[in-house]
Residue, then its C-alpha position, 0 to 999 in steps of 0.5 A: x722183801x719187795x714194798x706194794x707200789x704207793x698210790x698217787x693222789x692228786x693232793x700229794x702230786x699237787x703238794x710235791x709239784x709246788x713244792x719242787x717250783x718253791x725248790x727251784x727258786x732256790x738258785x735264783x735267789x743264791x744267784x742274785x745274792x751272789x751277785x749284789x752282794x761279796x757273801x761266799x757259800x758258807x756264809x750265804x747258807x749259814x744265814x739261809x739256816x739261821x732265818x730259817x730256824x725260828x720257823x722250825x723252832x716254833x714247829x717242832x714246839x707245837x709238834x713236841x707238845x702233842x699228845x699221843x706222838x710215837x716215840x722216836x727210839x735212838x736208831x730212828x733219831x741217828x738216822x734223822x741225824x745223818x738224813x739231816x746232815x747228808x740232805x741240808x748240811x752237805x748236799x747244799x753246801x756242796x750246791x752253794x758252792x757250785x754255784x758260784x762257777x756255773x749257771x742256775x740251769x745248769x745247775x738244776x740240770x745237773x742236780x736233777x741226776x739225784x732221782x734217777x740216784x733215788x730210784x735206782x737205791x729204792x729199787x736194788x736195795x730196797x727191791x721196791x717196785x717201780x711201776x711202768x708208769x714210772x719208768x716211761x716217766x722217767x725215760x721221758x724226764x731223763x732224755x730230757x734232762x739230757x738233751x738240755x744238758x747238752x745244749x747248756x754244754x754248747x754256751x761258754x765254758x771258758x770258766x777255769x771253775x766250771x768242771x769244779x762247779x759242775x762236780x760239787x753239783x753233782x756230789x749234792x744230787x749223789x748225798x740228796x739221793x740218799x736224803x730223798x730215799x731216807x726220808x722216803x723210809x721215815x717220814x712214815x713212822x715219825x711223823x711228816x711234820x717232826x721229821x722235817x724240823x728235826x732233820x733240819x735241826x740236825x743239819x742247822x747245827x752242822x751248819x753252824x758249827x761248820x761257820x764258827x770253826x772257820x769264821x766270825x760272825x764279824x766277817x760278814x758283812x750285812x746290809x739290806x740286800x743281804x738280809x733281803x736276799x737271804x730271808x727270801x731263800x729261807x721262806x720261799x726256797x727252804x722252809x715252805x718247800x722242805x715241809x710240802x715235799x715231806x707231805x709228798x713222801x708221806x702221801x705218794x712215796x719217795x720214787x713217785x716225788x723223785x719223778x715229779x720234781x723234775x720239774x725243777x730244772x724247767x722252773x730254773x730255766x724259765x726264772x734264770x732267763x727272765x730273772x737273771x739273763x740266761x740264755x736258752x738255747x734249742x736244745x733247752x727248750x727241746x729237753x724242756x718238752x720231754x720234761x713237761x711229758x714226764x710229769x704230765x705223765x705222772x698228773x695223770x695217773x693221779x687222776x686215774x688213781x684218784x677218781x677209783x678210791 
């Protein structure tokens, strides 16, 4: 059965762009980690989770507490499960790992495959409707994508880890796919809000589990940096953005989010060369151009829709 195209509003598409910048920030600050500090990926995203959790803890507290919430039934609490586990237990372990080998612009470039993964599961499994809008914005975004890829390709890649790099970024854009779709479906009839904390509840406890069957927490070696860094990557790049992307699911639907995230990779780019040194290259700036294009193109039409209602 096919699903009515969602409107955008110019609330939501705020939401989801800032929430995709907050996003970006992500691989500055594992960068930076990863550099001041000896930390490896498991250990840097277990204390990701933990600074993060308190957040979530007193969220899903006040959430619990409310009267007249919907009850969640046992199929909705699996799924939140394996939402939870597919989109911030493996997506970003596999994320962390890979950036240990390749540069934070490559890094989102890659990773920004996962829309187009998005789309295409809404559109030939759940025969949603993509709109015209939304395929021109998504050409335009993708070319762009693409066309920065290449460039990226051009700078060294004598790193005998680069391609092992490359392809865990790519297994966490394919499990994050499946993520943004899940959530798409449920955010709705459980709620923006206590889906967001159970989701990341579920994926702190793999995490963690993950951690203490390998390691100690006496192998990790603390010190100001560290806790610095890692508090830094929980609040900005973790807990604000997963509950404003969450809003934008809700608002303006899951293909609409897809498409205005892409302007992640532009936000790592421009923070890498100023922050971490990057280079950028013409082809950056060229893919770059086509990205902005796209998600103006989506800025647009949530003007449209939003000054009819």
């Amino acid at each position: 059965m096919t699903q009515p195209q969602k409107q955008i509003s110019l609330a939501g598409f705020l939401v989801t762009l800032a929430g995709a910048i907050f996003f970006s920030t992500k691989a500055i600050f594992v960068k930076l980690t990863f550099h001041a500090t000896h930390v490896d990926a498991l250990t840097l995203l277990s204390l990701r989770m933990l600074f993060s959790l308190p957040f979530y803890l007193i969220v899903g507290f006040v959430e619990g507490r409310k009267e007249g919430s919907q009850k969640i039934n046992s199929r909705q609490w699996f799924f939140i499960f394996l939402m939870g586990i597919f989109g911030y237990y493996l997506s970003s372990l596999f994320d962390f790992i890979g950036l240990q080998f390749i540069s934070a612009g490559l890094e989102r470039l890659i990773l920004f495959l996962y829309p187009t993964f998005a789309v295409l599961i809404n559109t030939f499994w759940f025969k949603t409707k993509l709109s015209k809008t939304q395929i021109i914005a998504l050409a335009l975004t993708y070319a762009g994508i693409g066309i920065a890829y290449l460039g990226e390709m051009k700078l060294d890649t004598s790193n005998p880890n680069f391609y092992y790099g490359t392809f865990m970024i790519f297994l966490c854009a394919v499990t994050y796919s499946f993520y943004l779709v899940g959530t798409g479906r449920l955010v709705n009839k459980v709620g923006a809000t206590r889906y967001t904390v159970y989701a990341m509840l579920f994926a702190t406890a793999g995490i963690f589990v993950h951690f203490l069957s390998t390691k100690t927490i006496d192998s990790i070696a603390f010190s100001p940096t560290l806790i610095y860094y890692t508090m830094a990557l929980a609040i900005v790049a973790t807990v604000l953005p997963s509950f404003m992307m969450s809003y934008g699911m809700k608002s303006i639907g899951s293909n609409n989010v897809a498409i205005i995230t892409s302007v992640g990779p532009v936000s790592t780019i421009v923070q890498a060369h100023f922050i971490l040194g990057e280079k950028i290259i013409p082809l950056q700036l060229i893919g770059t151009l086509f990205v902005i294009l796209g998600v103006i193109l989506i800025g647009r039409q949530s003007q449209k829709e939003n000054s009819v209602v």
